[in-house]
Structures are given as structure tokens and as C-alpha cells.
C-alpha positions, -999 to 999 in steps of 0.1 A, spaced: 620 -131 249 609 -120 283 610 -152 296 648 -156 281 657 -127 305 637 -139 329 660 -173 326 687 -153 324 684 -128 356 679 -157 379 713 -176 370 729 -143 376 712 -139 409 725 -177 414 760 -173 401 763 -139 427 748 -159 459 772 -189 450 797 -165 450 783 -146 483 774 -180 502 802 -203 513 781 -232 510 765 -232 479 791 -235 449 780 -236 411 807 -250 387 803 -225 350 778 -200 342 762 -223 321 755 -244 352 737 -213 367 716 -213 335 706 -251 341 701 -242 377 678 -217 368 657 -239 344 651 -268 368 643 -240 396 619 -223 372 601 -262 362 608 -275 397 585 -240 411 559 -250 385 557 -291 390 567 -300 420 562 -271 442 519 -269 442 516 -309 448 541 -304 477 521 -270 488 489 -293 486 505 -324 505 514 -303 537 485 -280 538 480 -290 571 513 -283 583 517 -250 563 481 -240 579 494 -247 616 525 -229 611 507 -200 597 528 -203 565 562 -205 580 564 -244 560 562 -225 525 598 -219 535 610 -251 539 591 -260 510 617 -235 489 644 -252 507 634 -285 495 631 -270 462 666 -259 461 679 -293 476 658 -309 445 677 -289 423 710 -297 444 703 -333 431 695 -331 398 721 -307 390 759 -319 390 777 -287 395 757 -272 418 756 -277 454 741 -265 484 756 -276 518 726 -287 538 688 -275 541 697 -246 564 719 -229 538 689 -238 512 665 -220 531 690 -189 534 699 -192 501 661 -193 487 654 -167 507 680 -145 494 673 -156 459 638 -147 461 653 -114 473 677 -109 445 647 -119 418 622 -98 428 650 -63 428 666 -77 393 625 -84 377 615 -50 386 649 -31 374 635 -53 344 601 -36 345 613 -3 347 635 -8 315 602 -10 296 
């Protein structure tokens, strides 16, 4: 169940940045929902082997690459996703950023319910 809510907060958080952002469109609600899935397996599959590939990179920049990591992440999604889409990598990394945001104040009002 908590992982249904989970699901659920983050396609509203994308449906409200899609609607924020001018470049980043999402067709139906139930396109925020896929979104959110493939963001949630994409964060668990890809995201660690890509983390382990540019370890050097991410250790020279101090950890500044983790966030173009999350922009690649969204652009992923961008692809395998037809109704979503995200202008270019600069308005992935803003909108990962904000989404990370938007998660993080939507899971805790989610906490304090309990």
C-alpha cells in the first residue's frame, strides 16, 4: 500500500512540474503514473551501474555528476515513455531537481499522516 502512494505522490509531483515547466509536457494522468513507474525502476536498474561507470568523473567533480546522472534518468524516461517529454537535458536536470524537491515535501507530509 505504501508503495501505491508512494507511486502515486510522484505522478502528482510530475503532473504539477509538467504543468509548472514549459518544457516538459505529460499527455493524461495515467501517463504521470507510467512516468512515475519507469522513474521509480529506471532509479533502481539503471541508475547504480551508471553511478558505478562514472565514479571517476562523479569523484572529480566532487558529486556535482550525480546530477546529470538524474538528468539522464529523466531523458531515459523521455524515451521510453510516449506522452511525456522533456525539452533537452538542461530542463531534465531542472526538472529532476525540482522533482526531488517536490518528493521529499509530499513523502514526509506522508510520514506525518501516520
Amino acid at each position: 500500500m505504501k508503495l501505491i502512494l508512494r507511486i502515486l505522490l510522484s505522478a502528482l509531483a510530475v503532473i504539477l512540474l509538467a504543468n509548472i515547466l514549459p518544457n516538459v509536457s505529460v499527455d493524461s494522468y495515467v501517463t504521470a503514473i507510467i512516468v512515475a513507474i519507469i522513474l521509480s525502476l529506471l532509479n533502481f536498474l539503471v541508475k547504480p551501474i551508471l553511478i558505478i561507470l562514472t565514479l571517476p568523473v562523479t569523484i572529480v567533480t566532487f558529486g556535482l555528476f550525480l546530477l546529470i546522472i538524474n538528468a539522464i534518468i529523466i531523458l531515459l524516461a523521455d524515451a521510453l515513455v510516449a506522452g511525456f517529454s522533456v525539452g533537452n537535458i538542461w530542463w531534465a536536470l531542472l526538472f529532476s531537481l525540482l522533482l526531488s524537491f517536490l518528493q521529499s515535501i509530499l513523502y514526509s507530509l506522508l510520514k506525518e499522516d501516520k
